[in-house]
LUMTI-764122 format. One line per 2 residues: number of its first residue (from 1); their letters; for each residue z, y, x of C-alpha. Coordinates in nm, 4 decimals, decimal comma. Example, Ala and Ser with C-alpha at 12.3 -4.5 7.8 and 13.67 -1.06 7.14 Angstrom:
2
1 = AS = 0,7800:-0,4500:1,2300; 0,7140:-0,1060:1,3670
# end
This chain:
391
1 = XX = -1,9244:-2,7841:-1,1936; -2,0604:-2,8987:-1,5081
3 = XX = -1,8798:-3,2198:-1,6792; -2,2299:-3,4321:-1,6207
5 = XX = -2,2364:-3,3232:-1,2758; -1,8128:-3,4505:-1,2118
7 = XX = -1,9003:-3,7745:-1,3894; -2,1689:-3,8503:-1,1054
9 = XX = -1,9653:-3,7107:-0,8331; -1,7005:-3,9472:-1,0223
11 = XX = -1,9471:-4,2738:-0,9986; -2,0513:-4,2099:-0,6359
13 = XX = -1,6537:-4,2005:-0,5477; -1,6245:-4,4987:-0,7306
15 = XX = -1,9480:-4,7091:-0,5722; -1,8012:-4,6106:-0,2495
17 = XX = -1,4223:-4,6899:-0,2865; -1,5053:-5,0222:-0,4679
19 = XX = -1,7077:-5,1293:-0,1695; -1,5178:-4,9813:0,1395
21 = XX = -1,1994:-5,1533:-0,0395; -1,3863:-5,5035:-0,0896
23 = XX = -1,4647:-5,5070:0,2467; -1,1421:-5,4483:0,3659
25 = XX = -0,9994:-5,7366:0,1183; -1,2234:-5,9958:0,2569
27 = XX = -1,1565:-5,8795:0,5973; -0,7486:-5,9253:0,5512
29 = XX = -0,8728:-6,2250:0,3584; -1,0258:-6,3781:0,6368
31 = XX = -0,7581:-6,3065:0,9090; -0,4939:-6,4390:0,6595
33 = XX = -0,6743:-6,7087:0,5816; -0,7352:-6,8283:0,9384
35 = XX = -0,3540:-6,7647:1,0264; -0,2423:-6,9720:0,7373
37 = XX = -0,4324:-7,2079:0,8440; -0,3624:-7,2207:1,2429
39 = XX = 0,0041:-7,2674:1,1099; -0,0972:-7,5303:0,8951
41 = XX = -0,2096:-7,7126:1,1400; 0,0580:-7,6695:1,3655
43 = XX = 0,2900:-7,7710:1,1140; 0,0987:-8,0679:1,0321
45 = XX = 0,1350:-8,1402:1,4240; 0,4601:-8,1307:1,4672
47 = XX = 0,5475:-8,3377:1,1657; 0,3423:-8,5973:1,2725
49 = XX = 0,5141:-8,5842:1,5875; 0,8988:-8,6229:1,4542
51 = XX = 1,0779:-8,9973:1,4953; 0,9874:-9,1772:1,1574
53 = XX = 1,3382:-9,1933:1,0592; 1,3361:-8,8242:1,1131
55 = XX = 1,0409:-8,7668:0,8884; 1,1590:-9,0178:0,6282
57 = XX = 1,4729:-8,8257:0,6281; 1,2999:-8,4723:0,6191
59 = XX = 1,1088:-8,6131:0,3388; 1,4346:-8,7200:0,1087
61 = XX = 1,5813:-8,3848:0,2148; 1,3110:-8,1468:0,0954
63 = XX = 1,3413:-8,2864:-0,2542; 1,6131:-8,0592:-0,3012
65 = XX = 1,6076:-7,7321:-0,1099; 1,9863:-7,5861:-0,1867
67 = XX = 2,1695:-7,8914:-0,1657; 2,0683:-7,9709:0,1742
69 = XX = 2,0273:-7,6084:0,2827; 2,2235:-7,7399:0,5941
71 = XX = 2,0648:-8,0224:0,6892; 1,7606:-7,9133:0,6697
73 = XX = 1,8250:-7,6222:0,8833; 1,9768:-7,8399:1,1734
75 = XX = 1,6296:-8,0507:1,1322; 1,4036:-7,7468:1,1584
77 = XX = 1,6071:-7,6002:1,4233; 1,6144:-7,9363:1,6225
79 = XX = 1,2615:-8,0616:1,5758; 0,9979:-7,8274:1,4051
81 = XX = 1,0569:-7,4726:1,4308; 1,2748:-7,3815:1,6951
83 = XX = 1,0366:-7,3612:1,9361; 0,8191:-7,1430:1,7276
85 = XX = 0,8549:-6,8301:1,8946; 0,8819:-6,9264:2,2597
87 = XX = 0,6068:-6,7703:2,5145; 0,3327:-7,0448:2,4610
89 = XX = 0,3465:-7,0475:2,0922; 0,3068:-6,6912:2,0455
91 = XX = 0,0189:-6,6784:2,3340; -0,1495:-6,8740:2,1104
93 = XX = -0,1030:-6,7490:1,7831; -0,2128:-6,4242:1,9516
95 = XX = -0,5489:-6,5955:2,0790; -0,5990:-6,7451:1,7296
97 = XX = -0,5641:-6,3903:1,5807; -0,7659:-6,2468:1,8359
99 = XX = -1,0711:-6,5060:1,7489; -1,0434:-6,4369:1,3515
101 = XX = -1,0825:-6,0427:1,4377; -1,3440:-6,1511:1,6202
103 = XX = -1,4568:-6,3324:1,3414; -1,4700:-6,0491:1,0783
105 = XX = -1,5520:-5,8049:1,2613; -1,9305:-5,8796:1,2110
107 = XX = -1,8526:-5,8590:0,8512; -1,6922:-5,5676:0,8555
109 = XX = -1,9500:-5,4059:1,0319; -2,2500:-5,5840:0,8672
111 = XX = -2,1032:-5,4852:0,5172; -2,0214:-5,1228:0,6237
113 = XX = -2,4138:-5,0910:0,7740; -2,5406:-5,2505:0,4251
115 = XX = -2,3313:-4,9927:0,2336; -2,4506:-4,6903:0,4364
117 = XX = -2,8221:-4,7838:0,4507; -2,7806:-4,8163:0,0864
119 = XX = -2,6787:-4,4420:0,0876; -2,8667:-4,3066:0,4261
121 = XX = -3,1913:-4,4773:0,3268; -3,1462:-4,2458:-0,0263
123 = XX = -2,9934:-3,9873:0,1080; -3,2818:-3,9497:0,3725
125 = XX = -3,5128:-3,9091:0,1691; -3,3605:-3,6443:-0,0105
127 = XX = -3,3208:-3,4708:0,3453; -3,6774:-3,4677:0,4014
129 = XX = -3,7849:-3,3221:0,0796; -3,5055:-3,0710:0,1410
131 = XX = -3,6860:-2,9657:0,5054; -4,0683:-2,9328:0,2917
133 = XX = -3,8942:-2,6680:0,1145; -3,7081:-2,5289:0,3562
135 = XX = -4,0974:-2,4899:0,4924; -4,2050:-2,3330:0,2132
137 = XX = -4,4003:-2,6607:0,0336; -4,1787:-2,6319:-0,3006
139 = XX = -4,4488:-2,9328:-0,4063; -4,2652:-3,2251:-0,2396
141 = XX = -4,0325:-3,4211:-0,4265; -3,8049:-3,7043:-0,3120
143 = XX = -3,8711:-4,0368:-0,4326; -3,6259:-4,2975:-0,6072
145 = XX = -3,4910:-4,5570:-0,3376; -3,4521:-4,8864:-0,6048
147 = XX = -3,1665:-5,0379:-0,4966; -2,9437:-4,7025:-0,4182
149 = XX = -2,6327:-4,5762:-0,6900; -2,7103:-4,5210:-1,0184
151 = XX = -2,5107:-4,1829:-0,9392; -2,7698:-4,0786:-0,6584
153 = XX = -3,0855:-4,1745:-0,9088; -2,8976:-3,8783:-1,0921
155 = XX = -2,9025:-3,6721:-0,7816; -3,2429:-3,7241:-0,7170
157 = XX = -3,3290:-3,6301:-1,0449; -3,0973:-3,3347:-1,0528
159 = XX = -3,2982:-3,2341:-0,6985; -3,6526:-3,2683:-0,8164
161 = XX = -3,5791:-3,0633:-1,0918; -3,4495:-2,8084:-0,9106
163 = XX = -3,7921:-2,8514:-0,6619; -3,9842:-2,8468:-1,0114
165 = XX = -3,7774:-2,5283:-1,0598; -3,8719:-2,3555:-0,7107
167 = XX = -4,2151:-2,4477:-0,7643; -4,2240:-2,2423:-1,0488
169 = XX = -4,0510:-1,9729:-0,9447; -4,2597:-1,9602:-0,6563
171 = XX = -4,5417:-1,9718:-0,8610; -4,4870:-1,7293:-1,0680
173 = XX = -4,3640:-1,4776:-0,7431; -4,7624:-1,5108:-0,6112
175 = XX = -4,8876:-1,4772:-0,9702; -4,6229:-1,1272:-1,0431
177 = XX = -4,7508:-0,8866:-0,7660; -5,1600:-0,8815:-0,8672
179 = XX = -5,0118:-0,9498:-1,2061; -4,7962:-0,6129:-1,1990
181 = XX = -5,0520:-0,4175:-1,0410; -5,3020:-0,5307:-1,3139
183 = XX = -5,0738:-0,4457:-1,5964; -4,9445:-0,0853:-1,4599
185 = XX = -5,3038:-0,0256:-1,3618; -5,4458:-0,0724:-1,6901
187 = XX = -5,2394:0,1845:-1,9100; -5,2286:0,4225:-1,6396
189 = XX = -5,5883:0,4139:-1,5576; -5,7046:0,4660:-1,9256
191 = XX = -5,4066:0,7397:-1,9737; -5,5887:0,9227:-1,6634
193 = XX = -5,9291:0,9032:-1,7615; -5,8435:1,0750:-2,0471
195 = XX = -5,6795:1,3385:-1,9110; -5,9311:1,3584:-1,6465
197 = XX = -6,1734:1,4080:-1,9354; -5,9727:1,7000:-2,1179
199 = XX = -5,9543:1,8440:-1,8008; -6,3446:1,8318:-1,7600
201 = XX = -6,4050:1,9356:-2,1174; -6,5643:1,5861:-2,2117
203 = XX = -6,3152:1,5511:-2,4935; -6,2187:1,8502:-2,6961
205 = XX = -5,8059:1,8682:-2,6743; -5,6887:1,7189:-3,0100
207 = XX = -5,3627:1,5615:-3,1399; -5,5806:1,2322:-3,1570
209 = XX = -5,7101:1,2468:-2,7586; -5,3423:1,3690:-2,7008
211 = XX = -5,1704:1,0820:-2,9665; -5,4215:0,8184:-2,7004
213 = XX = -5,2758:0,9393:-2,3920; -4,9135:0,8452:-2,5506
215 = XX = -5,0490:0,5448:-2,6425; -5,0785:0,4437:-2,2954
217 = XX = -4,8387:0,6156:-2,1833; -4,5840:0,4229:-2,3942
219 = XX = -4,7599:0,0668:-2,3380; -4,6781:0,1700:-1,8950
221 = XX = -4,3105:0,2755:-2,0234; -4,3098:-0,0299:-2,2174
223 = XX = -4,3687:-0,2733:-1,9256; -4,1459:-0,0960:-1,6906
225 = XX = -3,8783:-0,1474:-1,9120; -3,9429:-0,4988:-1,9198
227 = XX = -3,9807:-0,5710:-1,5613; -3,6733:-0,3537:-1,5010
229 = XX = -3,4529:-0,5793:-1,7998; -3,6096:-0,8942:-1,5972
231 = XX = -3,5295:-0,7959:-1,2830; -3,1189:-0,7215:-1,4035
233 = XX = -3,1112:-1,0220:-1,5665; -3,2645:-1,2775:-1,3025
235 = XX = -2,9972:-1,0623:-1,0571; -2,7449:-1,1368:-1,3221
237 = XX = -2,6766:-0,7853:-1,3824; -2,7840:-0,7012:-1,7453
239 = XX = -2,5252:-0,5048:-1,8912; -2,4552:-0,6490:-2,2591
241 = XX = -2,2393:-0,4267:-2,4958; -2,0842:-0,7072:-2,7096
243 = XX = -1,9936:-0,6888:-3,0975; -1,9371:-0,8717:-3,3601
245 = XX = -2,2087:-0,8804:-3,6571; -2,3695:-1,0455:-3,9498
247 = XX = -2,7011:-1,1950:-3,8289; -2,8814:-1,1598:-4,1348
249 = XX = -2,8967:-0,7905:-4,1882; -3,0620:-0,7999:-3,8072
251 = XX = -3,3265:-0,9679:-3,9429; -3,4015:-0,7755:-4,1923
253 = XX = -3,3607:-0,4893:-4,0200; -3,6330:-0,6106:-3,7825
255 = XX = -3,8799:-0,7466:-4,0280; -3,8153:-0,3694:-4,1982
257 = XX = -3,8840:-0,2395:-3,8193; -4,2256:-0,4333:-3,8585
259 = XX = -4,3373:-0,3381:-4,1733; -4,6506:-0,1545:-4,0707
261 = XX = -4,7606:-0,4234:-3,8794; -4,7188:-0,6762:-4,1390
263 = XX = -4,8706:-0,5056:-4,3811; -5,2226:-0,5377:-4,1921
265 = XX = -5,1793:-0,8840:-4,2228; -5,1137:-1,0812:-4,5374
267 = XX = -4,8452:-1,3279:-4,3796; -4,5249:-1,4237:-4,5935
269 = XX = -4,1956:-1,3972:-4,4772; -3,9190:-1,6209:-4,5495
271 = XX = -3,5888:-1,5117:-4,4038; -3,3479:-1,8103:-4,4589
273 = XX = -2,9637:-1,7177:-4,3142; -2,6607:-1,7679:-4,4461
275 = XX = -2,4565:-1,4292:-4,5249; -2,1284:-1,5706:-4,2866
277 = XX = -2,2672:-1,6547:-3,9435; -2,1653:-1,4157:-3,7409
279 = XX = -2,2381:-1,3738:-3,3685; -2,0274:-1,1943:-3,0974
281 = XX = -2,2702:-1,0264:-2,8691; -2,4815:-0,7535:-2,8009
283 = XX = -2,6832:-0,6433:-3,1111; -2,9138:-0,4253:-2,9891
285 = XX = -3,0413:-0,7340:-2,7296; -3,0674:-0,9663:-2,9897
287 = XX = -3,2393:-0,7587:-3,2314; -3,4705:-0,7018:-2,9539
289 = XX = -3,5512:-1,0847:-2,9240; -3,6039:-1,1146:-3,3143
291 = XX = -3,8223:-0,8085:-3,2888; -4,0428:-1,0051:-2,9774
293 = XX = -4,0578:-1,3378:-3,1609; -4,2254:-1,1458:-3,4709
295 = XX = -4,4514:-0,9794:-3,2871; -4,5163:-1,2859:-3,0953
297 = XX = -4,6477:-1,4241:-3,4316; -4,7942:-1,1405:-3,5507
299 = XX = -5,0368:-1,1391:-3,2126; -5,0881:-1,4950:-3,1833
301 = XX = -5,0211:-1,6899:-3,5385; -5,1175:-1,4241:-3,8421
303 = XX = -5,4185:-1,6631:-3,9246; -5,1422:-1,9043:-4,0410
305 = XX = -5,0075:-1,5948:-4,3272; -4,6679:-1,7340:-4,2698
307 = XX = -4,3628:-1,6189:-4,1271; -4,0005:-1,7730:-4,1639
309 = XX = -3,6378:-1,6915:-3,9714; -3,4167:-1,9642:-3,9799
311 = XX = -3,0336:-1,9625:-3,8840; -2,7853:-2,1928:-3,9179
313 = XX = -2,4152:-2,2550:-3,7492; -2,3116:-2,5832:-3,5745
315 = XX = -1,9915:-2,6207:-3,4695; -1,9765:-2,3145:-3,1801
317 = XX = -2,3492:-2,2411:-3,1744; -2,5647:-2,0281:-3,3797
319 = XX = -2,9086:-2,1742:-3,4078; -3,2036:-1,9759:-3,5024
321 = XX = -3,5523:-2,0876:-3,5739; -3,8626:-1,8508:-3,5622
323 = XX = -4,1400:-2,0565:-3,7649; -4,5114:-2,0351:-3,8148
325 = XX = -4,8110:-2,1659:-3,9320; -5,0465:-2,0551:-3,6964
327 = XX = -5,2615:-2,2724:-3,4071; -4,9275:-2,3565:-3,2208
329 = XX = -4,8852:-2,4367:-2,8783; -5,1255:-2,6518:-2,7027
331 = XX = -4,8975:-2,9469:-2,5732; -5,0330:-2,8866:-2,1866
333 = XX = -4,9057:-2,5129:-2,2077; -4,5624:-2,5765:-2,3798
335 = XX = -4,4148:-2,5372:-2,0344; -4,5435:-2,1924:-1,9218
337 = XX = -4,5528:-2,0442:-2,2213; -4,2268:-1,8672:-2,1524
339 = XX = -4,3876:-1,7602:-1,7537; -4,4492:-1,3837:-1,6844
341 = XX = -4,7315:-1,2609:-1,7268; -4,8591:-1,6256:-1,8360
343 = XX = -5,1294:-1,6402:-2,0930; -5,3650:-1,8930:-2,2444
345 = XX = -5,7539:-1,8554:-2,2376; -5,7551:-1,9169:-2,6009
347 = XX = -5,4597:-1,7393:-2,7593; -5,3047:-1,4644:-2,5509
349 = XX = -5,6641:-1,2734:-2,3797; -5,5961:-0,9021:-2,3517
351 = XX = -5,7428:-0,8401:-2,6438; -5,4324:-0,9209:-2,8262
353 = XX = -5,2406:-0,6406:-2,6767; -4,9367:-0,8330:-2,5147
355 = XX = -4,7995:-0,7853:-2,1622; -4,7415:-1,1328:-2,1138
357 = XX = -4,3767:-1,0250:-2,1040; -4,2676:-1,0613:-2,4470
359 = XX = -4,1150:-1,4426:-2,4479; -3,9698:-1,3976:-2,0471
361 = XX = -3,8043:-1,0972:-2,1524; -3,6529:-1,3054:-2,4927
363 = XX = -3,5536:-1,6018:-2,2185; -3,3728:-1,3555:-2,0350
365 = XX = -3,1639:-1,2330:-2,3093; -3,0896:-1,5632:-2,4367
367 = XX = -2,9626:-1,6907:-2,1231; -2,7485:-1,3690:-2,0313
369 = XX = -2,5548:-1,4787:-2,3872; -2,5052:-1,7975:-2,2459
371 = XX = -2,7703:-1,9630:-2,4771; -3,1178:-2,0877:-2,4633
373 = XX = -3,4651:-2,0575:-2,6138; -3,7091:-2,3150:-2,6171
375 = XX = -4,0389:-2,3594:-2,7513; -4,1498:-2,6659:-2,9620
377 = XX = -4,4639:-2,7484:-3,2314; -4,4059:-2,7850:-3,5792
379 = XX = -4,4677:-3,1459:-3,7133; -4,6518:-2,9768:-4,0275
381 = XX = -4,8740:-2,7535:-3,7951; -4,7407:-2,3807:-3,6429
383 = XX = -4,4853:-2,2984:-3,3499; -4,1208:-2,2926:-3,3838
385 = XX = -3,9238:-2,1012:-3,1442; -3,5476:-2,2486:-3,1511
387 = XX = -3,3015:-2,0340:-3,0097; -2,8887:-2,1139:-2,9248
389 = XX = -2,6491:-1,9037:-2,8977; -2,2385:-1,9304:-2,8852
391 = X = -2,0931:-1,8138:-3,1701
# end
């Protein structure tokens, strides 16, 4: 359980205890209260009662406690308190008792129903979003009770993201199947036709018609090997080979890896990373993620002609920064833009090349490290891609 998560668990206790207990005070409060007093009185009665010369006496004598320990006693014994306990006294103090019980009982049980319904009326709701998406409606959401524990606002916020979260998943479950037909379709499809054309003699076998069939042939091999790394890591069962390494050479060695590319585009690259921050996991992965978030920009932000990777350590994290000065991300798509398969009308059409794949896959090496990658707008125009990683 995370520390956030304790501290509410931690509050509720606490907005619970602190109530159940005041209750309990006022209810001992009020019995006490009503016994001191039905003594008081009877006190008060019998003193009135007692010979004047008596109480005149008992007066002087109560001045001084010790010195007329004796005295006193004989006079209490005698006149006030020795018939405390007989039958009728006690019959009655057990009657009064009886009546204050009485008494706070409605208080107990009236404070006890205000303190539940605090929590049930909260509570319920959250039980009846629950059941929508039990049903499959991963749209409902339960709604803030005002006067319930600031530690069950957090649980209500805690649930509706994890709704929000379901919803998404969900969404993106309808979206995968026609979306994984379409992709494996397309490649294979055009890899077919071809063949299906040397077979007919309508191209003339070449190493070019043969170098197109690869093509395709690599772009299916390509996506398989994405889904399959998806599918392992949402089953948290990608296999990382850790090391430890310097993350600059990585860089280069992927911007080297891209040089072709690059080349068709006139796009400056700035690679800004210390020569000590060193990372402990599995190379290979990460240089995979570097390798997606340039040709991320290369597909969608080479109009901008600028290219920067940014790293930097803080404290235990490593954070890296993939910058660019293309379009950016439209603020309404920020959310999905990490989604399978997910791409915008305007920036990611076919025609691009990309699987939709590229960022998910990144996401899903991130998190298997333990770290995150989010996706944000440069104030100066561009994307930035922030990644965090343990060191």
């Amino acid at each position: 359980m995370s520390t956030a998560k304790k501290g509410r668990s931690r509050q509720l206790w606490y907005w619970i205890s602190l109530r159940m207990i005041g209750l309990a005070l006022m209810a001992i409060l009020v019995v006490g209260a009503g016994m001191w007093l039905r003594f008081f009185w009877w006190e008060t009665k019998l003193r009135n009662s007692l010979p004047k010369e008596i109480l005149q006496e008992l007066k002087l004598l109560e001045t001084d406690h010790v010195a007329n320990a004796e005295r006193l006693r004989e006079i209490y014994g005698q006149y006030l308190y020795g018939d405390y306990f007989t039958p009728e006294v006690l019959h009655a103090d057990l009657l009064w008792f009886s009546g204050l019980v009485l008494i706070a009982l409605p208080l107990i049980i009236g404070g006890g129903g205000w303190v539940s319904l605090r929590l049930s009326r909260q509570l319920s709701v959250v039980a009846i979003a629950a059941r929508h998406i039990a049903g499959g409606d991963f749209r409902s959401r339960a709604s803030i009770i005002p006067d319930a524990p600031t530690a069950l606002h957090h649980l209500i916020a805690d649930f509706n993201h994890m709704a929000e979260r379901l919803e998404r998943h969900e969404r993106e479950l309808q979206a995968s199947s026609a979306a994984i037909a379409h992709e494996l379709r397309t490649p294979l499809t055009a890899a077919k036709g071809r063949l299906q054309g040397l077979i007919d003699g309508v191209f003339e076998t070449s190493p070019q018609q043969l170098s197109t069939i690869m093509r395709q042939l690599d772009q299916l091999n390509r996506l398989i090997d994405d889904l399959y790394l998806l599918s392992m890591a949402t089953a948290g069962q990608l296999v990382l080979i850790p090391s430890s390494f310097a993350l600059k050479p990585l860089m280069e060695e992927r911007v080297v890896w891209a040089a072709p590319r690059l080349q068709q585009h006139p796009m400056k690259i700035v690679i800004d990373c210390p020569d000590d921050v060193l990372l402990n996991a599995d190379r290979d992965r990460l240089g995979q993620v570097v390798s997606i978030l340039i040709d991320n920009a290369l597909r969608y932000a080479a109009t901008g002609g600028y290219l920067a990777l940014r790293a930097t350590r803080q404290e235990a994290k490593v954070l890296i920064d993939v910058e660019d000065a293309g379009p950016g991300f439209a603020p309404e798509h920020i959310e999905r833009v990490c989604d399978r398969f997910w791409r915008a009308e305007h920036s990611r059409s076919r025609h691009a090349g990309g699987s939709g794949l590229g960022l998910s896959v990144a996401v899903a090496i991130c998190q298997a490290h333990g770290g995150q990658l989010s996706v944000h707008n440069r104030g100066t125009g561009g994307g930035r891609i922030h990644i965090e990683l343990p060191a």
